[in-house]
N, C-alpha and C positions, 0 to 999 in steps of 0.2 A: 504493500500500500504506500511506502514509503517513497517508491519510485517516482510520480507524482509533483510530490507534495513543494519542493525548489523549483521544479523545472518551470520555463516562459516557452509557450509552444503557441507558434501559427498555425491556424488550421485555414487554408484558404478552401471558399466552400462551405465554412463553417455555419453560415444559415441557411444553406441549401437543405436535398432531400437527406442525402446521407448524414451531409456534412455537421445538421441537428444532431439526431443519432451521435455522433461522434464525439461531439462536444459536449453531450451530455453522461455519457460515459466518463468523459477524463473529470466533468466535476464528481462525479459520482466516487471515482479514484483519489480525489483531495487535491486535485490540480486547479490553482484557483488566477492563473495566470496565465489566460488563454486569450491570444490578441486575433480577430475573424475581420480581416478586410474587407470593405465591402467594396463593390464597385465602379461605383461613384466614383470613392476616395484613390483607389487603385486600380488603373487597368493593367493587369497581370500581363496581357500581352505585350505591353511595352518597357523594356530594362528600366528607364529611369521611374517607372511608378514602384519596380519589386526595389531596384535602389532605396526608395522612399520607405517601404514597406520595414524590410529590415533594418533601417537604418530608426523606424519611429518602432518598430517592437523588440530589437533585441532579442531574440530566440534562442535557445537551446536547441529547440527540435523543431523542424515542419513537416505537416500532413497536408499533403497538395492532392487536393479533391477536388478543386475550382475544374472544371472542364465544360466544353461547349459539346453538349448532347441530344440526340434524340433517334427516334424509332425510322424507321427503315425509308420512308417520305422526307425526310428531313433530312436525313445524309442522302438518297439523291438528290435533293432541290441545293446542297451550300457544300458540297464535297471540298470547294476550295476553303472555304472559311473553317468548317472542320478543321481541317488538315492545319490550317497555320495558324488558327488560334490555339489549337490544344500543344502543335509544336511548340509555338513561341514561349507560351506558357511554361509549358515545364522543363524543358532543354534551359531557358532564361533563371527560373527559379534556381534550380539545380546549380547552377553554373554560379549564382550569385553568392548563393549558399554555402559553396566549396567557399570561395573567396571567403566568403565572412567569418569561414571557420569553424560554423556549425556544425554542434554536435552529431546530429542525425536527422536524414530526410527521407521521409515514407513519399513513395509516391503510387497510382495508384494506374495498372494499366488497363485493358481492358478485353474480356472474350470474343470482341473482335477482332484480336490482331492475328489469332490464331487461322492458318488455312484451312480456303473454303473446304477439302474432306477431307479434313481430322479425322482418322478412328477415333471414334467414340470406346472409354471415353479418355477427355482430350488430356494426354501427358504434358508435362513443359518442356519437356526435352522435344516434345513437336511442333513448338513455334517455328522454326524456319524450315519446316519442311514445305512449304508452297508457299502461293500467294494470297490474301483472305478475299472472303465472299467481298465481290466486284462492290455493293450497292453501298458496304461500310470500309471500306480497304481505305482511304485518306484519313478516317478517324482512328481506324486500326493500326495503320504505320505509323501517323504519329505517335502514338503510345508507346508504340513500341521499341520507338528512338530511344525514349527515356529508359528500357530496359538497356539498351547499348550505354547510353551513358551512363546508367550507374554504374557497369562491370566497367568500362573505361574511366571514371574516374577514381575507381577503389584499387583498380592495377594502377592507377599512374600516381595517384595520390592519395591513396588511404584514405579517401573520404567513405563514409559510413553512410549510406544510401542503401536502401532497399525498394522494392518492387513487386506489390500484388496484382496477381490479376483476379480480380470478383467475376462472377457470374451476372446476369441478370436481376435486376435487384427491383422488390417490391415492397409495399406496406404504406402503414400510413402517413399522409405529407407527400406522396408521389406525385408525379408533374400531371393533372390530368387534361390537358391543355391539346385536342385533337391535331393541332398543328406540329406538334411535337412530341408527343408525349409516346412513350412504348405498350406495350402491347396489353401486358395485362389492364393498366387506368385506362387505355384506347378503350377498352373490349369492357369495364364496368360502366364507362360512361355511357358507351354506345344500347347497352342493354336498361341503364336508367332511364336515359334520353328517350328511348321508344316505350317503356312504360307510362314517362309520363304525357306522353303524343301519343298515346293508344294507336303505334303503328305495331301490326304483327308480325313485322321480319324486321333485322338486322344485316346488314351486309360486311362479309368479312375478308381481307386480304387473304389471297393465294392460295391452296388446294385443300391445308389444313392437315399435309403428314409431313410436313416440317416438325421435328422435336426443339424442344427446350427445357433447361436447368434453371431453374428462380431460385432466388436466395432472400430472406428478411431479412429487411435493413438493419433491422436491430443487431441480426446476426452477423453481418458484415461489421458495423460498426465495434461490435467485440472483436471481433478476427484481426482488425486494425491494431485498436489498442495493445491486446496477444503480441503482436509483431512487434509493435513500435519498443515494447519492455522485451521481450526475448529474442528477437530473428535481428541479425546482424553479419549478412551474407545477401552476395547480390543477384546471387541464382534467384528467377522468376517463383513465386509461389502462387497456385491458383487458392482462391478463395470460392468457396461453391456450398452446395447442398448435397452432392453426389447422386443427384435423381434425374431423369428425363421424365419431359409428357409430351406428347404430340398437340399441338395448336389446334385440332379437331376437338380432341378430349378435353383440353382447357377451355376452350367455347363454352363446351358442354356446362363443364363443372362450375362457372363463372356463371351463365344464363339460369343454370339451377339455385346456385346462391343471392342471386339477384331476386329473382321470381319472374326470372322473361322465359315465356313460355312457348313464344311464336315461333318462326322457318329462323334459319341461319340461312344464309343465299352467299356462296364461294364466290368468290370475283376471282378466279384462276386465268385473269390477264395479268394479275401484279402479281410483283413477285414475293416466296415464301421467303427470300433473304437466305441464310447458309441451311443447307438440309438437317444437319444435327448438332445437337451441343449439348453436351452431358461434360464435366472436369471428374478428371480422376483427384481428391482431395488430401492424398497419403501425404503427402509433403506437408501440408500445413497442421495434421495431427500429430507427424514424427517432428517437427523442426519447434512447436511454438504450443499443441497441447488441442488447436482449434477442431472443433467440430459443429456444425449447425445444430441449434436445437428445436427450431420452430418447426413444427407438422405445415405443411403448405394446405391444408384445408382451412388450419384455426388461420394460419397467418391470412390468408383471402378473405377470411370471413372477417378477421381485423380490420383489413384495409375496408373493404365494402363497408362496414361499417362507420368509420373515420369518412368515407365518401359521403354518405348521408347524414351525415352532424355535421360536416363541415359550412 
């Protein structure tokens, strides 16, 4: 518990979806020195704002969560902006932080950078084995620079950098924003929305035997914590649930928890995005202790419920 309790940590991202999660955790830990940029005050994409940044909070440690995101519409529509806001971002952070001396910097990558057929399920030693699904590959590679840079800054200069990669991540506080927002908040709003338009179908992206692995944020947010106190090595750790479900069966179970009863209608013009994603999670239970504990029924039935009070 002690670990905590001196440290000054940036959490950029810090009033985001995760990045809540997060910082609620470290006060939870007795961390009561915890500086959350906002972005007004900093734009992270630019050196002289993270200059500013470090230079007005003094850190010990950063957790670089700040990223530019969203569901499979949204990195088709901004592929470039993707790609070099999340680069500048964290390639900038990283770099500034080596400079300042900083103790230790988590950064956070993402299950897109992995290629498009990964066996399931997806090892870290299979990140460079291809290229990732076409639709998110700009948001993917940028990430995944910052895994280069931390193994390059820790060979060249001992800088103390690490790198998770999470899964899919849901609960409540999620972006539910149809413009951007990912698949599960897509798919409760979409099934709210026609309940209360008494329309009896839904229409849903791509064929629906696409798989995927979700993770609760809450759980993610421990997994972090876990890391930033025990993992100090720059080899890639996945963060996950260690489950698959097909996007047909998540319809399903999402429209039954709602109470929408009507047709599901497949738009199998767009596309399902990468065919599977399941992590294999050994690494983060042998290195740091992590394991998910949230059951992905109560965790939906959370979130949907936080959607309806909100």
């Amino acid at each position: 518990m002690n670990f905590w309790h001196e440290k000054k940590v940036v959490v950029t991202g810090g009033a985001g979806f995760l990045g809540s999660f997060v910082v609620n955790k470290l006060r939870e830990k007795g961390c009561s020195q915890i500086f959350i940029p906002q972005i007004q005050d900093y734009n992270l994409v630019e050196m002289e704002a993270i200059k500013r940044l470090y230079q007005d909070a003094s850190p010990d440690m950063v957790i670089h969560l700040a990223a530019k995101v969203g569901g499979i519409g949204a990195n088709r529509k901004n592929p470039g902006t993707f790609f070099y806001d999340n680069l500048m971002m964290g390639v900038q952070m990283m770099e500034q932080a080596r400079q300042k001396g900083i103790e230790k910097f988590i950064t956070l990558g993402t299950i897109c950078s992995y290629p498009k057929f990964t066996p399931v399920p997806f090892k870290e030693t299979d990140l460079w084995n291809g290229y990732p699904e076409e639709t998110n590959a700009p948001y993917g590679l940028a990430k995944k620079m910052l895994l280069v840079q931390s193994q390059a800054y820790r060979q060249q200069y001992g800088f103390n950098s690490i790198c998770l990669f999470p899964v899919n991540l849901y609960g409540p506080g999620d972006n539910f924003n149809p413009e951007s927002s990912h698949v599960i908040p897509a798919l409760i709003k979409k099934c709210f929305d026609a309940l209360a338009d008494e329309k009896n179908e839904i229409e849903v992206w791509g064929t629906g035997k696409a798989t995927r692995e979700f993770l609760y944020v809450e759980d993610c947010a421990e997994a972090i914590i876990m890391a930033a106190e025990k993992y100090n090595k720059s080899e890639p750790v996945n963060i996950g649930a260690g489950f698959e479900i097909s996007i047909k069966d998540l319809v399903r179970l999402i429209a039954h928890l709602t109470g929408f009863k009507g047709e599901i209608i497949w738009d199998d013009s767009k596309p399902d995005g990468q065919p599977r994603r399941s992590l294999d999670t050994n690494r983060a239970f042998k290195e740091f202790g992590f394991k998910a504990k949230t059951d992905f029924e109560t965790g939906l039935r959370q979130t949907i419920e936080w959607y309806k009070n909100k």
